[in-house]
C-alpha positions as CSV (number, residue, x, y, z in Angstrom):
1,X,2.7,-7.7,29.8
2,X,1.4,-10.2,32.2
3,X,1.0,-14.0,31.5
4,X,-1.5,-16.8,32.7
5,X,0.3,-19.7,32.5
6,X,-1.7,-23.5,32.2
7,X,0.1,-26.2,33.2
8,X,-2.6,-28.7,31.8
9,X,-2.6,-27.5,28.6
10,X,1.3,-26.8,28.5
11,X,0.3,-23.0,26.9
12,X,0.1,-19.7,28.0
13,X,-1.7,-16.3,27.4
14,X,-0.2,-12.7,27.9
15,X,-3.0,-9.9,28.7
16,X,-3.4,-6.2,29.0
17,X,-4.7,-5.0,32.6
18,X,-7.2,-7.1,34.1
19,X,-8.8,-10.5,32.3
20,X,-11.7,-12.8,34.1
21,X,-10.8,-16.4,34.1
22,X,-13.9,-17.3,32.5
23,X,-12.9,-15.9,29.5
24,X,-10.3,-19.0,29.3
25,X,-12.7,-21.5,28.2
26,X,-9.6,-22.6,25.7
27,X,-7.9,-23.9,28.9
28,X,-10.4,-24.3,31.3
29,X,-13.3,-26.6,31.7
30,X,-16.5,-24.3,32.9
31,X,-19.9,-25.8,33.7
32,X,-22.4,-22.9,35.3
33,X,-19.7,-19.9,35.5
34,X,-21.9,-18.7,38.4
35,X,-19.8,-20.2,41.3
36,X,-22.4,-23.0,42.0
37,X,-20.7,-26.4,40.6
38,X,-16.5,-26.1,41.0
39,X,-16.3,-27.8,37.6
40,X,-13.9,-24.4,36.7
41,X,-11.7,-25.2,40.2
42,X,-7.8,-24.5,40.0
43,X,-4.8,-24.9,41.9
44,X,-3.1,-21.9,42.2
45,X,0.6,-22.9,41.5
46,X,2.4,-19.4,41.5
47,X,1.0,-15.6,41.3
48,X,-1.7,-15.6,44.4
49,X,-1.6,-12.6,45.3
50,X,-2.0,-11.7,41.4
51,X,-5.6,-12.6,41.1
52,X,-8.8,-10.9,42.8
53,X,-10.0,-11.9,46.3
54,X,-12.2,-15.0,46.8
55,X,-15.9,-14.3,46.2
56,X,-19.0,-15.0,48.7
57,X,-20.3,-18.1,46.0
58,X,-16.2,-19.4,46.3
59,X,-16.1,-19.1,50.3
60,X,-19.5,-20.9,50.0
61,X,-19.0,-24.0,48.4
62,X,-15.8,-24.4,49.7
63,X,-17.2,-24.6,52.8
64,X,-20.1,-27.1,51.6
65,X,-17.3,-29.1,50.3
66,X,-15.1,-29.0,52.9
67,X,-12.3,-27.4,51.1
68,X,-10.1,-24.9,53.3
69,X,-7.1,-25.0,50.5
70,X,-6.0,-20.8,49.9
71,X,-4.6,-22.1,46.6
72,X,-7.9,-23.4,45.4
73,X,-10.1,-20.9,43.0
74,X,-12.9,-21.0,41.1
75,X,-12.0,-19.6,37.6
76,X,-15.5,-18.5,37.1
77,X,-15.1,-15.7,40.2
78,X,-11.4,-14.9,39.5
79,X,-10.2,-12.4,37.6
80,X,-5.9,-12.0,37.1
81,X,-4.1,-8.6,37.1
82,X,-0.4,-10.4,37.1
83,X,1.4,-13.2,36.6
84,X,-0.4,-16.8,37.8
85,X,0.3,-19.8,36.8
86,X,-3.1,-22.2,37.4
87,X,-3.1,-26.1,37.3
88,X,-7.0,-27.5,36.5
89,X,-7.8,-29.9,38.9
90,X,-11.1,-31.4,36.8
């Protein structure tokens, strides 16, 4: 069964299939869910290539913030279908 693992929180959560980050809002801090504000912003630590592709809205304000970091996500436009282990940088 596949695992997200927080580091912030010390905790973890094993899920069927596919899970959106968002629905994490026990680990992670969320402010508009719609890709607009990067209060939700994680550091990838481990399991990449286990989450979904980055979004338009992601590639977006990364570039308004001047972000180019591959292990930066957005919770809020990421969904896991593996292993990750995700570090909240809020």
């Amino acid at each position: 069964m596949p695992n997200l693992k927080f580091v912030n929180a010390e905790e973890s959560v094993d899920f069927e299939g596919h899970v959106d980050l968002k629905e994490m809002g026990d680990f992670i801090t969320f402010g508009c869910r719609s890709g607009k504000c990067g209060i939700c912003a994680v550091r990838v630590v481990s399991g990449g290539d286990n989450l979904s592709p980055r979004t338009p809205n992601e590639e977006r304000l990364f570039e308004l913030l001047e972000m180019d970091d591959p292990a930066v996500r957005l919770a809020c436009q990421s969904r896991a279908h593996g292993d990750a282990v995700l570090f909240e940088i809020n």
